[in-house]
C-alpha positions as CSV (number, residue, x, y, z in Angstrom):
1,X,19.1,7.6,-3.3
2,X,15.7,7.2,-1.2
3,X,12.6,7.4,-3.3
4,X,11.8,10.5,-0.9
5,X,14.5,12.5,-1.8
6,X,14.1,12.2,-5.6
7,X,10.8,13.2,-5.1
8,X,11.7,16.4,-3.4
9,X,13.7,16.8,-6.6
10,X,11.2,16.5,-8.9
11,X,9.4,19.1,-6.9
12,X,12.0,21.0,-6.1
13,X,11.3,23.8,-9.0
14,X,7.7,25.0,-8.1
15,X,6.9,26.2,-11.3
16,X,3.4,27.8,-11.7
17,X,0.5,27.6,-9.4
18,X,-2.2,25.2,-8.9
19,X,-5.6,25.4,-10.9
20,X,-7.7,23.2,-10.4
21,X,-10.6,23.7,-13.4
22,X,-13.5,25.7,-12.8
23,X,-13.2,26.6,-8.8
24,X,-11.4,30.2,-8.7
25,X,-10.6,32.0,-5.1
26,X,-8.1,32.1,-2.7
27,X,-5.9,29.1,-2.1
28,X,-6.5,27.9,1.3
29,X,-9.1,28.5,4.0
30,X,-8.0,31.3,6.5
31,X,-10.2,29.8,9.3
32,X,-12.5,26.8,10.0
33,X,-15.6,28.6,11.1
34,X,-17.3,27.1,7.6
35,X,-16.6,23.6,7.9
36,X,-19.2,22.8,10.8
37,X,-16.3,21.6,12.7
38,X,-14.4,23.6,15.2
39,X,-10.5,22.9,15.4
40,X,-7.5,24.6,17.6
41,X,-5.6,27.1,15.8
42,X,-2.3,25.0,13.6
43,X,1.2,26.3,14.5
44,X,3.9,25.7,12.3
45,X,6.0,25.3,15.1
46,X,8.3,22.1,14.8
47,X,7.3,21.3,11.1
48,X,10.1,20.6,8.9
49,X,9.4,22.2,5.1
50,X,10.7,20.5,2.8
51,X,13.8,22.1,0.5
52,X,12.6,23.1,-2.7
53,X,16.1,24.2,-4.2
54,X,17.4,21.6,-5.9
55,X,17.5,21.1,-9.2
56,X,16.1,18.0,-11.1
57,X,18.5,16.1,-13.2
58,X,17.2,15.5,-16.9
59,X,16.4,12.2,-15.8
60,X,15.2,13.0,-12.3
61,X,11.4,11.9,-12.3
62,X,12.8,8.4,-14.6
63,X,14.9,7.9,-11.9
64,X,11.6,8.5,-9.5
65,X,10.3,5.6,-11.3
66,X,12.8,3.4,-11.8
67,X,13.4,3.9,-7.5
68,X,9.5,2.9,-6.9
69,X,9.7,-0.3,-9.4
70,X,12.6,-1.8,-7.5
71,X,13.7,0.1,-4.3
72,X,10.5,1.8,-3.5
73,X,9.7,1.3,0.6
74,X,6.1,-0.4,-0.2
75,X,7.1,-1.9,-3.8
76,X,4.3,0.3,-5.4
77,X,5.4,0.8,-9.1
78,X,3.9,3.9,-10.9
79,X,2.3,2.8,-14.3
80,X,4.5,3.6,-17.2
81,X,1.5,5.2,-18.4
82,X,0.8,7.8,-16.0
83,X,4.5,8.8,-15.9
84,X,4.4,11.8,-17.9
85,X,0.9,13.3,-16.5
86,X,2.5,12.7,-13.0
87,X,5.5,14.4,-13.9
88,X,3.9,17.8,-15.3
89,X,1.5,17.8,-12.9
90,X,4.4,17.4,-9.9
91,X,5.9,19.9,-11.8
92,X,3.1,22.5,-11.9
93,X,1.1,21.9,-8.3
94,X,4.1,20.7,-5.9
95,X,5.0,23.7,-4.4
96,X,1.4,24.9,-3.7
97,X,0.3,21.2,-2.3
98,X,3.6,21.1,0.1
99,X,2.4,23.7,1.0
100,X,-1.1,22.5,2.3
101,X,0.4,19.2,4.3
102,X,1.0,22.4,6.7
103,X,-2.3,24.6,6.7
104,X,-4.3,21.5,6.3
105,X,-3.5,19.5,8.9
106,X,-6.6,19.8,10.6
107,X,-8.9,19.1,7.4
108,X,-6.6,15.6,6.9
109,X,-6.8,14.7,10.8
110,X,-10.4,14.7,10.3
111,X,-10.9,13.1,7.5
112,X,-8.2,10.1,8.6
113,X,-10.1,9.5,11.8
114,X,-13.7,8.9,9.1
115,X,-12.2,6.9,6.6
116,X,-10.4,4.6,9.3
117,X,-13.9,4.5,11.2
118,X,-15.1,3.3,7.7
119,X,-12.4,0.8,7.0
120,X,-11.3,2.6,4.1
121,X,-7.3,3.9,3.5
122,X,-6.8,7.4,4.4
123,X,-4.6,8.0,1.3
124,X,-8.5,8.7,-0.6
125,X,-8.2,12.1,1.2
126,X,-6.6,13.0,-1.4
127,X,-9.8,13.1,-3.2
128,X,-10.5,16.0,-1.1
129,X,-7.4,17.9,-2.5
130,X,-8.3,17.4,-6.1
131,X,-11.8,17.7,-6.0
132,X,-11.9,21.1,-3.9
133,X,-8.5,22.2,-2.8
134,X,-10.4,21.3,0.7
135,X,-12.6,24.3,0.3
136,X,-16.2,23.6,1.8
137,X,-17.2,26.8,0.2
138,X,-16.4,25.2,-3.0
139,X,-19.1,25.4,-5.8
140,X,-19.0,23.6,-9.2
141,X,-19.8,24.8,-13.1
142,X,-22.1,22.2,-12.3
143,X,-23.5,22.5,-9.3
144,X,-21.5,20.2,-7.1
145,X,-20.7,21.6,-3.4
146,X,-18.7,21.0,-0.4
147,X,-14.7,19.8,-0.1
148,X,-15.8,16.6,-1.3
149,X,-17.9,18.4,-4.5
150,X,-21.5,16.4,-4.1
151,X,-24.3,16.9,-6.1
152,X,-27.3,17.2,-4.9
153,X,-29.1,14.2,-5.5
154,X,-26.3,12.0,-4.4
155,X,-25.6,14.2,-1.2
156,X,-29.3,13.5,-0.2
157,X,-29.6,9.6,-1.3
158,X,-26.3,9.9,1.5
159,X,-28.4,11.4,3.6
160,X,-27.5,15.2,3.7
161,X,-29.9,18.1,3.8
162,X,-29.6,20.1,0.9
163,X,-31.8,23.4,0.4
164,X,-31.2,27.1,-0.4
165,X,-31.5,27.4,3.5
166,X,-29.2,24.8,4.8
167,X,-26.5,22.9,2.8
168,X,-25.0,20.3,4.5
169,X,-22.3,19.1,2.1
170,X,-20.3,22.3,3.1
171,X,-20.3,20.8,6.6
172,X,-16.7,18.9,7.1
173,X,-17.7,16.0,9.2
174,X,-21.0,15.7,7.9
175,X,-19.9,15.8,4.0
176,X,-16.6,13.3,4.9
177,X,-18.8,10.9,6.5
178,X,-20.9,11.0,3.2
179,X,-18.0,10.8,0.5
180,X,-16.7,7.9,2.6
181,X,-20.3,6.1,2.8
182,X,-20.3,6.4,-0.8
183,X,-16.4,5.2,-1.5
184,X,-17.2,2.5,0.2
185,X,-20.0,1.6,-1.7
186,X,-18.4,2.1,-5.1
187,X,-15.4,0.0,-4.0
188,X,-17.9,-2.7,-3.4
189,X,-19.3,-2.6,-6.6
190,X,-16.2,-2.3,-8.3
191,X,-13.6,-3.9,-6.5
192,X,-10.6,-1.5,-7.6
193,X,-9.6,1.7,-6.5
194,X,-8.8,3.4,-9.9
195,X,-12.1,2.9,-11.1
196,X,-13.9,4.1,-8.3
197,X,-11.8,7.8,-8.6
198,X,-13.0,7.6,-11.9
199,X,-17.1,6.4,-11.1
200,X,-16.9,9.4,-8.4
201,X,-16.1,12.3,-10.9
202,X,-18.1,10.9,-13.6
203,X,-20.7,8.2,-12.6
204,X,-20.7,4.5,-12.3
205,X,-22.6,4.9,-16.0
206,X,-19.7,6.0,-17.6
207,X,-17.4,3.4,-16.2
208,X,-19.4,0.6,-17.2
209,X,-19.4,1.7,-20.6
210,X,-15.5,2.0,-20.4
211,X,-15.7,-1.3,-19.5
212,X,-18.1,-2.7,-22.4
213,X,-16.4,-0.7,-25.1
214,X,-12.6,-1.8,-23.7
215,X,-14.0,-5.4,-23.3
216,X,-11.8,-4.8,-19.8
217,X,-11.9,-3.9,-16.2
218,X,-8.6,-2.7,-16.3
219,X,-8.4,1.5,-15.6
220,X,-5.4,2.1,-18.5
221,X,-6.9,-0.1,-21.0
222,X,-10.3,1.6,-20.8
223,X,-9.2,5.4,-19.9
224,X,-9.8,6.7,-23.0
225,X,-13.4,5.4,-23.2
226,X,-13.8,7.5,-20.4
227,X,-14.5,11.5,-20.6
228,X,-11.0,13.1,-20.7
229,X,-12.6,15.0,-16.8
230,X,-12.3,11.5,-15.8
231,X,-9.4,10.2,-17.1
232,X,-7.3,12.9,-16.1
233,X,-9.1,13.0,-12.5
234,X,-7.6,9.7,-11.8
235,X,-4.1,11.1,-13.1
236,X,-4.1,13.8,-11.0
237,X,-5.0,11.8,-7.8
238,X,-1.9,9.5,-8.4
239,X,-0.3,12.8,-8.9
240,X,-1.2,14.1,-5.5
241,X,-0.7,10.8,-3.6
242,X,2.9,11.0,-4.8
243,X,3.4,14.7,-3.9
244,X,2.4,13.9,-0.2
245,X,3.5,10.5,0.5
246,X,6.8,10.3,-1.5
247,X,5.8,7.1,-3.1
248,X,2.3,5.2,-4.5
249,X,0.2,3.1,-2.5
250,X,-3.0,0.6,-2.7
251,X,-5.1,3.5,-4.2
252,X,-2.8,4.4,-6.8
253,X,-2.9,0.8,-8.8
254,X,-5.0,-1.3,-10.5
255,X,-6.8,-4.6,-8.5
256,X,-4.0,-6.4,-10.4
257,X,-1.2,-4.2,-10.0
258,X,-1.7,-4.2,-6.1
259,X,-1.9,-7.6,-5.9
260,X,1.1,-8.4,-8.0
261,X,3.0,-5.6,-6.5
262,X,2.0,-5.7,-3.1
263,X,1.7,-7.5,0.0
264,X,1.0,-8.4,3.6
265,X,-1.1,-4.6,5.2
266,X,-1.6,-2.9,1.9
267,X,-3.4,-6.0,0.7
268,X,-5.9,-7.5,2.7
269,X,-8.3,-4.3,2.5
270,X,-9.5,-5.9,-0.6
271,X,-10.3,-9.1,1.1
272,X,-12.6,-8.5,3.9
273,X,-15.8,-9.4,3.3
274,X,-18.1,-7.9,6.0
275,X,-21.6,-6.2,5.0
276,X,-22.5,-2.7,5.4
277,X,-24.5,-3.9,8.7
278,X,-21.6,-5.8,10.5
279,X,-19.1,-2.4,9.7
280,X,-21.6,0.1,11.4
281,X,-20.4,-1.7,14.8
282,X,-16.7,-3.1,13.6
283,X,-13.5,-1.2,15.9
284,X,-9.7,-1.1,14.9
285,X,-7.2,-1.2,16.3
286,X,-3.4,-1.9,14.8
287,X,-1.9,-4.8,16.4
288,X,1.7,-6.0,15.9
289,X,3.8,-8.9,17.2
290,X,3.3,-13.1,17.2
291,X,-0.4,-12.7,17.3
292,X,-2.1,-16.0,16.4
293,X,-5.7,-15.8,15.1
294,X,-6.6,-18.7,16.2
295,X,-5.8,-17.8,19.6
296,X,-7.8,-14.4,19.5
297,X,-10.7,-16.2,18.1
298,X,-10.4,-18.5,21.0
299,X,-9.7,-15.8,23.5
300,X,-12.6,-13.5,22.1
301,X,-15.1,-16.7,22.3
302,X,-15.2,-16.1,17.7
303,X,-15.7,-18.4,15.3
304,X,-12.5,-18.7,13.5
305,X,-13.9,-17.8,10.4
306,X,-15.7,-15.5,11.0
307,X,-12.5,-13.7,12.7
308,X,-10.7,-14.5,9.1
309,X,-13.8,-12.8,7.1
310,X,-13.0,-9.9,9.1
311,X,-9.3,-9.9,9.3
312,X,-8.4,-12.0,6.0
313,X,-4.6,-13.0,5.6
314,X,-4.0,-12.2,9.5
315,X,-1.5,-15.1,10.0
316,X,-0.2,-14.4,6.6
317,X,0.7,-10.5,7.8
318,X,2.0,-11.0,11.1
319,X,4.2,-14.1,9.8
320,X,6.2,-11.3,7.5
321,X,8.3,-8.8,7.6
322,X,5.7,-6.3,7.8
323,X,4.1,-7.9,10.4
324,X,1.9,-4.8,11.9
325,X,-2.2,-5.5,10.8
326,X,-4.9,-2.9,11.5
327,X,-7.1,-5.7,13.2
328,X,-11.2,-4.9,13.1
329,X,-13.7,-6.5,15.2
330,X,-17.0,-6.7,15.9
331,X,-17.5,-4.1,19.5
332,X,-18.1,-6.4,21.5
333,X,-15.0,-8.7,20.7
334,X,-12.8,-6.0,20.5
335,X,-13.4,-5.1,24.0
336,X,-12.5,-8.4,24.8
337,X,-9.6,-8.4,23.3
338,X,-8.3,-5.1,24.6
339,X,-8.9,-6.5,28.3
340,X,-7.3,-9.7,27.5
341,X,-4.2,-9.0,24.7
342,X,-1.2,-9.7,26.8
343,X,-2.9,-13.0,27.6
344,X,-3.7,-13.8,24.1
345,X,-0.1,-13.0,22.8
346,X,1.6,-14.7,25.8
347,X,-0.4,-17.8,24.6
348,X,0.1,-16.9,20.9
349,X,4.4,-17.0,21.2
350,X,4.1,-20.4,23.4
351,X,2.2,-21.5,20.7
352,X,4.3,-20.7,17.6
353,X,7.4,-22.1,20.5
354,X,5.5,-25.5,20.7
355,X,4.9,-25.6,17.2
356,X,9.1,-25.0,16.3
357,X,9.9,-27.2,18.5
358,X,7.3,-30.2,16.9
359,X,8.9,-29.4,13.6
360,X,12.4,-29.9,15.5
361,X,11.3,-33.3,16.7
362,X,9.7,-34.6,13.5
363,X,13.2,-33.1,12.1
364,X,15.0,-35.5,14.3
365,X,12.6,-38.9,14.2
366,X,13.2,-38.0,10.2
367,X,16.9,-38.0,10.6
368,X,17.1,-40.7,13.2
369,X,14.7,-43.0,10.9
370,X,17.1,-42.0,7.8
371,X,19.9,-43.5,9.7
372,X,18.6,-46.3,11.4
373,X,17.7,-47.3,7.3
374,X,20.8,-46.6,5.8
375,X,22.7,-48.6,8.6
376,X,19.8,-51.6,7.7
377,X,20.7,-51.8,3.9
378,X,24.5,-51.6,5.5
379,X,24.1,-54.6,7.3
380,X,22.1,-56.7,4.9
């Protein structure tokens, strides 16, 4: 039974509707005129709605955990310990965020398009949902604004305008580019993903103390050294990210848990190492086949190491199973390489070929040298 379908299960029930703390109104927007962006009007033409009629066995969201440990399609487990927040929380909010995959389309196709330009996964627009049910009307008891629920002083230190006359955290691009500036930054300092959905509802100052008073960096040793807001914030992320993709991911797991649990694409965001400088003019594009990097580097006139800082575990990747990498460059090199990729994989393949075929030969001089021994000591 796919991981999907037990999913759909769990959901299946639609119990009450969605609340999402101190943000009352109307569920969805009814048009984008707000968001400082202007979009085509969505038709639900060709979208497939899930069926919501089934009913869960007693076991049903076990079983959803059980199919992520061992048969899930990226080998993302869900923590024992989230299991039964995730469960109620499926339970109360599916129906209504099903719902939303179709009227917010637009809001996730933006924000997809900024956190790729940012190198960052697209899953954390999810954030969005949680924080604000994508409403950039959306005001905080305490004060924070915008679908992405700023405050003030960190919306201006992100460079927004904020005044009684002009507020731009309700502006969608504008307010997306600034939650993912400052996602970025917190993964930076912190290195895990849990832990930075925790530092953006509550402060970096309260997940440092977490840290002190849990004498770990780990997000389910030190959640309850965290304000119960926070805690649960991270909860109900992993919550969402299972309602809309089915299954966990990178931003759903601990450092360690990703990098025991997953590999090849979901893993070498956490190795690149470029600076806030050298990402302002970085491109991506997602490359699959017997890429070498050596051969780009050489093709692209790169230093090879510097290729691997910005594409860590590249060989690694495209040697697997999953062998598709969202390669980023610096401009300049990537227009290089868009003009001359058929080259560089034509030369890439002959290479791995040579390379077989040495290992075939050194095979055979092994064998041969193996026999031409025994047959020796036979003699003698």
């Amino acid at each position: 039974m796919s991981l999907r379908f037990l999913l759909l299960i769990a959901i299946g029930i639609g119990l009450s509707s969605i609340s999402f703390g101190n943000k009352p109104g109307s569920y969805g927007p009814t048009n984008f005129a707000d968001t400082g962006v202007s979009f085509m009007n969505s038709s639900n033409q060709g979208i497939i709605h899930p069926e919501r009629n089934n009913t869960p066995s007693e076991d049903g969201f076990k079983d959803l955990f059980i199919a992520t440990s061992i048969g899930g399609s990226n080998g993302a487990k869900l923590n024992p310990k989230a299991l039964s927040f995730v469960q109620d929380y499926i339970e109360k909010n599916g129906k209504e965020l099903q719902e939303m995959k179709d009227w917010g389309r637009p809001y996730f196709s933006l924000i997809n398009k900024i956190l790729t330009k940012y190198g960052l996964p697209t899953e954390l627009k999810y954030l969005a949902v949680i924080e604000s049910q994508l409403k950039p009307t959306s005001v905080s008891w305490a004060g924070a604004v915008g679908p992405w629920q700023l405050m003030p002083s960190t919306a201006r230190l992100l460079g927004l305008k904020v005044s009684h006359k002009h507020d731009e955290r309700m502006n969608y691009y504008k307010s997306t580019q600034a939650a993912a500036k400052y996602l970025r930054d917190l993964y930076n300092e912190f290195g895990d993903w849990l832990l930075v959905i925790a530092a953006y509802n509550g402060g970096t100052a309260h997940v440092y103390s977490a840290m002190r008073k849990s004498h770990s960096q780990n997000f389910w040793d030190l959640q309850y050294y965290l304000p119960a807001e926070s805690r649960n914030h991270v909860k109900k992320f992993i919550g969402t990210h299972y309602i809309f993709e089915g299954q966990g991911g990178v931003t759903t797991l601990t450092k360690d848990e990703a990098t025991k649990q997953l590999s090849g694409s979901s893993m070498y965001v956490f190795n690149r190492n470029i600076s806030k400088e050298e990402l302002k003019d970085t491109k991506t594009i997602s490359v699959s086949g017997k890429y070498c990097a050596d051969i780009i580097a050489k093709n692209i006139f790169m230093n090879l190491t510097a290729f691997n800082r910005y594409n860590p575990d590249f060989d690694k990747v495209m040697a697997s199973a999953n062998n598709t990498y969202d390669m980023k460059l610096p401009s300049d090199k990537m227009s290089m390489f868009i003009a001359n990729k058929y080259q560089i994989l034509n030369e890439s393949v002959q290479q791995l070929l040579n390379g077989d075929d040495l290992e075939k030969e050194d095979n055979n001089t092994s064998i041969a040298a193996t026999v031409a021994s025994v047959s020796t000591k036979e003699k003698k």
